[in-house]
C-alpha positions as CSV (number, residue, x, y, z in Angstrom):
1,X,98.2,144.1,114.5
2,X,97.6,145.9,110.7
3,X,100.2,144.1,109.4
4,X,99.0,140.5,110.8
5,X,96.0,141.5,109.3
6,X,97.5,142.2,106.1
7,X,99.8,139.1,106.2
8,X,96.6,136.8,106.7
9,X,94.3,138.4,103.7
10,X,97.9,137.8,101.8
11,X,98.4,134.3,102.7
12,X,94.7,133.3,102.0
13,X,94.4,134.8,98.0
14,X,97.5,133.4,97.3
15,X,96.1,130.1,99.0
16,X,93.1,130.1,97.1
17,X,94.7,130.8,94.0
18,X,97.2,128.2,94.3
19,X,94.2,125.8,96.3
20,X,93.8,123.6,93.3
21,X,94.0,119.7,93.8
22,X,97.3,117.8,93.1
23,X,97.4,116.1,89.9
24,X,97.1,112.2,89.8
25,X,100.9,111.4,90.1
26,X,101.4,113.4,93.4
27,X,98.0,111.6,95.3
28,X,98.8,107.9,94.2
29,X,102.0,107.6,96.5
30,X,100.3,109.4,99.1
31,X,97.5,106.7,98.8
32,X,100.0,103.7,99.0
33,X,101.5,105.3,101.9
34,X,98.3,105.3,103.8
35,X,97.7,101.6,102.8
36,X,100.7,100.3,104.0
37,X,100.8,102.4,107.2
38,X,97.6,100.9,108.1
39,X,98.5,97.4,107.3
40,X,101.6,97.7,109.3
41,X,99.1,99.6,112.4
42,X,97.2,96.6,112.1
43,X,99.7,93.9,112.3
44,X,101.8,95.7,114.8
45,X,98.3,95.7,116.7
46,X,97.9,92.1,116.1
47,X,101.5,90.9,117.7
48,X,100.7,93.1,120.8
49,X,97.5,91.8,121.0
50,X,98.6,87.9,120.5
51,X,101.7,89.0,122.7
52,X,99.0,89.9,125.7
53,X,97.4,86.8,125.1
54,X,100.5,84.5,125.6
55,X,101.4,86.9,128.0
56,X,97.8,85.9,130.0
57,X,97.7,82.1,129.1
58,X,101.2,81.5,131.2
59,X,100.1,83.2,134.1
């Protein structure tokens, strides 16, 4: 139990010492990425929902 104790109070001052932000090249891709996972989210949510809709018309 000490030494989870120990471990923890480790792992959090060398967390906060090394807790600063990324620098501007590392967040920009991560940015894009989230762009064009929600653009595809969307689309793919827009076929499904258009594929429903056919679906439901030729019944």
């Amino acid at each position: 139990m000490l030494l989870w104790v120990f471990f923890l109070v480790t792992l959090t001052l060398s967390s906060v010492s090394h807790g600063s932000l990324p620098s501007q090249p590392l967040r920009i891709p991560r940015y894009a990425d989230a762009i064009f996972t929600n653009s595809y989210r969307k689309v793919l949510g827009q076929l499904s929902a258009r594929k429903l809709l056919q679906d439901t018309m030729n019944r």
